[in-house]
N, C-alpha and C positions, 0 to 999 in steps of 0.2 A: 308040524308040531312034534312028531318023533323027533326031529333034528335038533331039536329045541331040548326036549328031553336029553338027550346023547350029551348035549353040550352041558347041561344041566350036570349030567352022573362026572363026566370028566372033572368040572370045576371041584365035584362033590356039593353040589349042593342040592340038600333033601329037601322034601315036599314044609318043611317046615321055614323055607325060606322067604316061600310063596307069601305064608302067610306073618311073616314081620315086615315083609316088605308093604304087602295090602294094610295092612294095622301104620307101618311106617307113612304111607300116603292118605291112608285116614284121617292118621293125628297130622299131620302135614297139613290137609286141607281145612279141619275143624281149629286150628289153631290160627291158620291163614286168617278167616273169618271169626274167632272169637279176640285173638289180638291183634295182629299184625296191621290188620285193615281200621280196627281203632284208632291205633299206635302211629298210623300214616296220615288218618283224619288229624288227632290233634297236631302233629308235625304241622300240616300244612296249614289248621288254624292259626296257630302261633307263627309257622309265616308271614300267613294275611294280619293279621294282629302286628309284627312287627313292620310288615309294611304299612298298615294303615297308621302305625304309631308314628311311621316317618313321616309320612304325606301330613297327620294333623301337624306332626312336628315343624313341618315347614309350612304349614299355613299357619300354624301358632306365631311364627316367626315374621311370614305379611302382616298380620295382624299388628304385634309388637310394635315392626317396622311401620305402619299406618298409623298406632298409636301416636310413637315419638315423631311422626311426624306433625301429626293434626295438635298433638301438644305446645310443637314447635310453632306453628302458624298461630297457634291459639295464644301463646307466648307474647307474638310478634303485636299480635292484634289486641292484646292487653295491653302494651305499651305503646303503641298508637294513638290507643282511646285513651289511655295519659296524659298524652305528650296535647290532644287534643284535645281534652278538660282543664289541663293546666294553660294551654294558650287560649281558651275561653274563658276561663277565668281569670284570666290577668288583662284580655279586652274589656270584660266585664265589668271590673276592678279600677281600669284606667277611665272606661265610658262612664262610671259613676265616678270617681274622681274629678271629673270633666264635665258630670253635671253639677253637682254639690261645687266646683268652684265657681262656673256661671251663675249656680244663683245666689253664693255668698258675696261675687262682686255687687249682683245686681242688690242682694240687701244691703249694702254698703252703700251703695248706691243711691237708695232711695234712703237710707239714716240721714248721711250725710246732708241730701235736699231735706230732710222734715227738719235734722240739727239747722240748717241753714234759715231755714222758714221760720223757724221757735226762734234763732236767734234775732231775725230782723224784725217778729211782730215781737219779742221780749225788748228791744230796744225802741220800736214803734211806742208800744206800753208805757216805757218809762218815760220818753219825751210826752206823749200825754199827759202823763202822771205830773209830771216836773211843769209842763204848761199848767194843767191844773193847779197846782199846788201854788205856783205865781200869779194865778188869777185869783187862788183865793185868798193867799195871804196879802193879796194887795186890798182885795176886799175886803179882809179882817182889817187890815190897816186903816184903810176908809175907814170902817166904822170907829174903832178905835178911836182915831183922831177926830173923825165926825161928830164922834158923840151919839150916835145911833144906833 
């Protein structure tokens, strides 16, 4: 420690040095620990923070990518169930078409036999009638000329 001293008086440095240097590594140490070590915590929050900002960033971006897709499919598959509503509705369209004509022949069908039937007991009727009518105008005549 004397040697320490000696080298001490050479440099000239008084007992006064001691004590700014100890004061100097005081505030050294209380500063360490009132900022520095703060000051290095939020550094490396905001690290984590900007790393965790990228990781959601890019899982923001799966996601995105998952949306437009599933959008895309969902797309696809709306105009499928289109294209398959409009081709069921035009079998549908055609199958009723195709009933309504079947049974408007068959009501033609059966007009035409009732017109047919009305027309042959309508002319049945009249030769009746017309026989009639010479049975009785002969029998009028008889009388007439009878006298009876």
């Amino acid at each position: 420690m004397a040697e320490l001293s000696k080298i001490a008086l050479q440099l000239g440095l008084d007992p006064t040095f001691y004590w700014i240097l100890g004061t100097f590594v005081a505030f050294f140490l209380i500063s360490e620990l009132l900022f520095i070590q703060p000051f290095q915590r939020l550094l490396l929050a905001r690290r984590a923070a900007a790393k965790n900002i990228t990781v959601s960033s890019d899982r923001l971006k799966e996601i995105e990518e998952k949306l437009e897709q599933y959008n895309k499919e969902l797309h696809g598959a709306r105009a499928e169930g289109a294209k398959k509503y409009q081709e069921s509705a035009r079998l549908a369209q055609a199958e009723q078409e195709k009933a309504l004509s079947a049974l408007r022949d068959e009501l033609k069908r059966e007009y035409q036999s009732l017109s047919t039937k009305l027309a042959a007991e309508k002319a049945k009727a009249q030769q009746d009638l017309n026989a009639q009518i010479e049975v009785l105008s002969a029998d009028l005549a008889d009388r007439m000329i009878g006298g009876k």
